[in-house]
C-alpha positions as CSV (number, residue, x, y, z in Angstrom):
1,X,23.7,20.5,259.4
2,X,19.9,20.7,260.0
3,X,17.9,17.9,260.8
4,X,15.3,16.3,258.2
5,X,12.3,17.7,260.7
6,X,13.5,21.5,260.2
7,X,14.3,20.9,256.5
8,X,10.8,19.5,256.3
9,X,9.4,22.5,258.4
10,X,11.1,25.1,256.1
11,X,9.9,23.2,252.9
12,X,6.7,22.7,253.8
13,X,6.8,26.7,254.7
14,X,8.3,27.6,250.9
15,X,5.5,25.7,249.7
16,X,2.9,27.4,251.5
17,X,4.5,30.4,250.2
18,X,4.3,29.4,246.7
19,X,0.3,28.8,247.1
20,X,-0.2,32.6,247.7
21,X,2.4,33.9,245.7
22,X,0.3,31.4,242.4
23,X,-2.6,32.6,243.5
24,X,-2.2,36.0,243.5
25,X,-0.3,35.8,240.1
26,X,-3.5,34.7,238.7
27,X,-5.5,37.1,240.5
28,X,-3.2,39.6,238.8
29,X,-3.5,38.2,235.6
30,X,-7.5,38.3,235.5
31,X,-7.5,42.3,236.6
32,X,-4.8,42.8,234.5
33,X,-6.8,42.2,231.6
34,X,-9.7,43.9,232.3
35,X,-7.1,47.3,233.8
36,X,-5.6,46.9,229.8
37,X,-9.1,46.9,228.2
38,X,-10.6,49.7,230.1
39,X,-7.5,51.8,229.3
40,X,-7.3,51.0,225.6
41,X,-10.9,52.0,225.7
42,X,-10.1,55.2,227.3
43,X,-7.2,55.7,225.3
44,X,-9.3,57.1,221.7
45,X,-11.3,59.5,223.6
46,X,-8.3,60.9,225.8
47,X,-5.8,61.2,222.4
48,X,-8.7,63.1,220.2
49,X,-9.6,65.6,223.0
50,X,-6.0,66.6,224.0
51,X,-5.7,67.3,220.0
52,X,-8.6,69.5,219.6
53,X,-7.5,71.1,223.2
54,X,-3.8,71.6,221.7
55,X,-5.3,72.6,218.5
56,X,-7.6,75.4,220.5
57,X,-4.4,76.9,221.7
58,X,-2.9,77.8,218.2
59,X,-6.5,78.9,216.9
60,X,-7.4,82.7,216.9
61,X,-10.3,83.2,219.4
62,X,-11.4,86.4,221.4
63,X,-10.9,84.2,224.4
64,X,-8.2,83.0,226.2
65,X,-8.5,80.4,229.1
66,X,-5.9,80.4,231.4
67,X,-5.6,77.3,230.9
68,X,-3.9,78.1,227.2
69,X,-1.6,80.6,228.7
70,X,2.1,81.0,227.8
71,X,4.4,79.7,229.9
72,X,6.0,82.3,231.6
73,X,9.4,81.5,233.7
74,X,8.5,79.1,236.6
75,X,9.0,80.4,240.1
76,X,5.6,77.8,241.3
77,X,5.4,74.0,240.4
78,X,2.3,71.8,240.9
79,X,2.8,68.5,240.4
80,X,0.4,65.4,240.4
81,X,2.1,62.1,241.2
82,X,0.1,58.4,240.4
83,X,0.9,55.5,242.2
84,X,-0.7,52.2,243.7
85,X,-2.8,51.5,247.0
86,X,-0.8,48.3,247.6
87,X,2.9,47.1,247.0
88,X,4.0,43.7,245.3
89,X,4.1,44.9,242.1
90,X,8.3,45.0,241.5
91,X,10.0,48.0,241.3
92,X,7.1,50.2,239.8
93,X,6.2,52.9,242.6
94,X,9.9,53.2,243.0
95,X,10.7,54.2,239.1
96,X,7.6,56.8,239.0
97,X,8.5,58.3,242.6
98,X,12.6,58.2,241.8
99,X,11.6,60.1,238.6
100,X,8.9,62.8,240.5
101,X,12.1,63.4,242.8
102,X,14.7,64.2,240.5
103,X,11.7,66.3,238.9
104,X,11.3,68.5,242.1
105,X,14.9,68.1,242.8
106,X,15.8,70.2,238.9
107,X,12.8,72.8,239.6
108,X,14.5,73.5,243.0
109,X,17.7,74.3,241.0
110,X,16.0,75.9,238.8
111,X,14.8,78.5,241.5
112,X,11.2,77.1,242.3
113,X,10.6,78.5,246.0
114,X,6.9,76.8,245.9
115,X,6.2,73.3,245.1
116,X,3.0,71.8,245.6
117,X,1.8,68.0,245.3
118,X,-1.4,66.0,244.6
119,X,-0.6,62.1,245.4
120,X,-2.9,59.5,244.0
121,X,-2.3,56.1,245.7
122,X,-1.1,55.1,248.9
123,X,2.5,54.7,247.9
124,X,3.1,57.8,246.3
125,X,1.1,59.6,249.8
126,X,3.4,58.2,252.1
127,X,6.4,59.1,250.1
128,X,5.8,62.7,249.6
129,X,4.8,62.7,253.5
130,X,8.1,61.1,254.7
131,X,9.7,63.7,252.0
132,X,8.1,66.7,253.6
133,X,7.0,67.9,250.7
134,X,4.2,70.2,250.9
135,X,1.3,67.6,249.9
136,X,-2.2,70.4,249.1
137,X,-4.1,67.2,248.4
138,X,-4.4,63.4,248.1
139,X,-6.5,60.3,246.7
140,X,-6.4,57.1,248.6
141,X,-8.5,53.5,248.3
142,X,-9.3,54.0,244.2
143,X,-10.1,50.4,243.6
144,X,-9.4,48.6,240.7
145,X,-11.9,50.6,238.8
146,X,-11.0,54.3,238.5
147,X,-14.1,56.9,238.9
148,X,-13.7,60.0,238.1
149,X,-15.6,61.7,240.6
150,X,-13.0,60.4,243.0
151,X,-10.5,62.0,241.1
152,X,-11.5,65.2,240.6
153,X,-12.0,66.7,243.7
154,X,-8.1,66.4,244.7
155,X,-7.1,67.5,241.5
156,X,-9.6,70.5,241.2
157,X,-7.4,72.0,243.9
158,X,-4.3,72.1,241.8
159,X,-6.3,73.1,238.5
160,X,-7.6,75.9,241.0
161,X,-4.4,77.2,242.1
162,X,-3.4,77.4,238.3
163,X,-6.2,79.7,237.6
164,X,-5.3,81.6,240.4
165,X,-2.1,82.2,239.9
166,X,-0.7,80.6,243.0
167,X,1.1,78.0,240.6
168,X,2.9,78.4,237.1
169,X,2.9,75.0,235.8
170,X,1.5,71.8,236.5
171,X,3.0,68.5,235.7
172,X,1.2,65.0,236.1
173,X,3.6,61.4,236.7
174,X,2.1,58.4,236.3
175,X,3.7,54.8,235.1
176,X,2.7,54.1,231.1
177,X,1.7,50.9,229.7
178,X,3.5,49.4,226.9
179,X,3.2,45.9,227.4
180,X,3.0,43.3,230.1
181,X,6.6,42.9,230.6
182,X,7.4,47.0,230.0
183,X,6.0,49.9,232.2
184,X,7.7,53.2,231.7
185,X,7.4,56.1,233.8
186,X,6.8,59.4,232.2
187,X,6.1,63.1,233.4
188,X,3.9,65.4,231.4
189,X,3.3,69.1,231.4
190,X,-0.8,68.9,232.3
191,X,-0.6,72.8,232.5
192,X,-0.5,75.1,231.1
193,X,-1.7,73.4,227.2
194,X,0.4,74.1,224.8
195,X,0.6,72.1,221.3
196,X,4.1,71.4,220.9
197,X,3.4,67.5,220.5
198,X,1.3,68.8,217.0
199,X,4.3,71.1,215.2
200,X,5.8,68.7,213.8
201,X,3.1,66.8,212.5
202,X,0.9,69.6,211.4
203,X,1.8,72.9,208.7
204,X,-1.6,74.9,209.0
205,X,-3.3,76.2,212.4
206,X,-6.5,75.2,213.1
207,X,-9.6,78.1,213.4
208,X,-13.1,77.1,215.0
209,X,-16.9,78.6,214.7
210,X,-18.4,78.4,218.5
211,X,-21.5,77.8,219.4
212,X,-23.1,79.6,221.9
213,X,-19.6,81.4,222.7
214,X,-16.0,80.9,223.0
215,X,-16.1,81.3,226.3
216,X,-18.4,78.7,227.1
217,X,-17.1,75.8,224.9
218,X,-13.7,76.7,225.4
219,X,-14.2,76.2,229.4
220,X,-16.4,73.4,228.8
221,X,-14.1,71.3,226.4
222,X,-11.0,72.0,229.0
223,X,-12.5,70.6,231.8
224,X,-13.4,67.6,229.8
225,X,-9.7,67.5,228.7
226,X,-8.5,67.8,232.0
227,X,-10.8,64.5,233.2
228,X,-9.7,62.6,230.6
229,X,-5.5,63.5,230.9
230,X,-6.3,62.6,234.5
231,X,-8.3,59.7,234.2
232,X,-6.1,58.2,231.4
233,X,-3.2,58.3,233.7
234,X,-4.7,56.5,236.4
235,X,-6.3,53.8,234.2
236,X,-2.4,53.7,232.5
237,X,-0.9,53.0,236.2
238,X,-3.6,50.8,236.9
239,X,-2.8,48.8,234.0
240,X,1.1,48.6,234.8
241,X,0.0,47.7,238.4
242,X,-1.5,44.5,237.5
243,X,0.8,43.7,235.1
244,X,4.1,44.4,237.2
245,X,2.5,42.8,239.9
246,X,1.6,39.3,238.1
247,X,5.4,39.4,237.0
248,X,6.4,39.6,240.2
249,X,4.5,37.1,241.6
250,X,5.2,34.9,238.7
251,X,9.1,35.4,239.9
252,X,8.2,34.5,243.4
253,X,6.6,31.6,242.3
254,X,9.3,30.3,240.4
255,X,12.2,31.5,243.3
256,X,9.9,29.1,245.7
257,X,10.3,26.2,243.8
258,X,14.0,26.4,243.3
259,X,14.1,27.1,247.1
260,X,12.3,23.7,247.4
261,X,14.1,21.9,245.2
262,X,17.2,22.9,247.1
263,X,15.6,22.2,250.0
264,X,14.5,18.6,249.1
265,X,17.9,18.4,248.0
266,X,19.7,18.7,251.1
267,X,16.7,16.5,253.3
268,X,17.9,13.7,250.7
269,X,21.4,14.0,251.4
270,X,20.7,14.4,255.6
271,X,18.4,11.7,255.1
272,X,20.9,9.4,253.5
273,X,23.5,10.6,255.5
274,X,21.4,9.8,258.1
275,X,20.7,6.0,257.2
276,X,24.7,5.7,256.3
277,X,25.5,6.5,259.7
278,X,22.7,4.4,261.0
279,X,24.0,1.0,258.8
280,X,27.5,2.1,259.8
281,X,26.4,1.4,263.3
282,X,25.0,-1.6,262.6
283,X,28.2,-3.3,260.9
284,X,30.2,-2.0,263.6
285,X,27.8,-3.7,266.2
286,X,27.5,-6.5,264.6
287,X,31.8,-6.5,264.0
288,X,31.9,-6.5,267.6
289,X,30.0,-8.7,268.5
């Protein structure tokens, strides 16, 4: 059995412990709030312009952005992956990477010879490099505030590529919020647009008068919808990053002090054991004598 002092020395340890784990639970909790109300803000703008952007892919217009192509059979994947700068948030980066993998794992059966990825967040970066999968760009050290122009950049390689014709289809995983205790990880088709999520809600196309040209607001508006899909995304992660991670912490916590009440548990009994023995001593001593 140990001796009080190590029991002592382990308790005192665990309690340590429990001082960071608290305080970063609350650190959580106060950037967890401001993560949900920057992507509930973002959330409005994000929904209207991907339904005006889906609804532009059904309208009759002398243009056609490549963007609002037909998906043809897939034979090149893009895919951009969101994920966190720093661990201790549970088992969040796992379920969004897990589901990227059996992702690239199905378009590999499916006959996709070239599949390229764009990694936002640390995590997600040093995954795809220990994968060896061919990684054309990446976003590291966001923050805890998203900015676009820091997103862009990386992803305007991929949205590039699309135009090109290196790539067929473009898909963008990220971690949703739902609440504090449920993140779900989702993967979308980001390219090419199609408006699929509007058949069943809507019986009539949509038709549009543009100003200047088609060309120009057209190209304009999908950029913009682009930005915001992204930047939605990350603001989404963001916000299940803060609020997996104070869960977590909140479970440490509470793990360290049954660890110590354990703990003090078996110091009183060595303790007591301890003065038993020591009285048991005594009375024999004393018997002697």
């Amino acid at each position: 059995m140990a001796s009080g002092k190590e029991i002592r020395t382990k308790i005192k340890s665990v309690q340590n412990t429990r001082k960071i784990t608290k305080a970063m639970e609350m650190v959580a909790a106060s950037k967890m709030r401001k993560a949900q109300e920057r992507m509930k803000a973002a959330r409005p703008y994000g929904e209207k312009v991907r339904r005006i952007a889906a609804n532009l892919s059904q309208a009759n217009s002398e243009y056609r952005h490549p963007f609002l192509a037909k998906l043809a059979e897939i034979k090149r994947a893009g895919m951009v992956v969101v994920t966190t700068d720093k661990g201790l948030c549970g088992g969040l980066n796992t379920n969004v990477l897990r589901l990227a993998l059996n992702r690239m794992r199905d378009l590999e059966g499916r006959g996709v010879n070239d599949l390229r990825v764009t990694a936002i967040g640390n995590k997600g970066v040093g995954f795809m490099q220990r994968l060896g999968a061919k990684l054309v760009s990446k976003v590291v050290g966001i923050g805890d505030t998203p900015h676009l122009e820091k997103l862009i950049g990386p992803i305007k390689v991929m949205l590039d590529a699309f135009q090109a014709g290196e790539i067929d289809v473009v898909y963008v995983v990220y971690t949703r919020f739902v609440n504090t205790m449920k993140q779900e990880p989702v993967i979308e088709q980001l390219l090419p647009l199609t408006g699929e999520k509007l058949r069943d809600e809507q019986s009539h196309s949509w038709d549009y008068l543009y100003e200047p040209d088609s060309k120009a607001v057209v190209d304009e508006l999908l950029v913009r919808y682009v930005e915001a899909l992204v930047y939605q995304a990350v603001a989404e992660n963001m916000a299940s990053e803060q609020s997996a991670r104070m869960v977590a912490m909140k479970a440490a916590s509470d793990n360290a002090g049954s660890v110590i009440n354990e703990l003090q548990l078996v110091y009183n009994k060595t303790r007591q054991a301890a003065i038993t023995k020591e009285i048991a001593e005594i009375v024999g001593g004393a018997a002697a004598v």
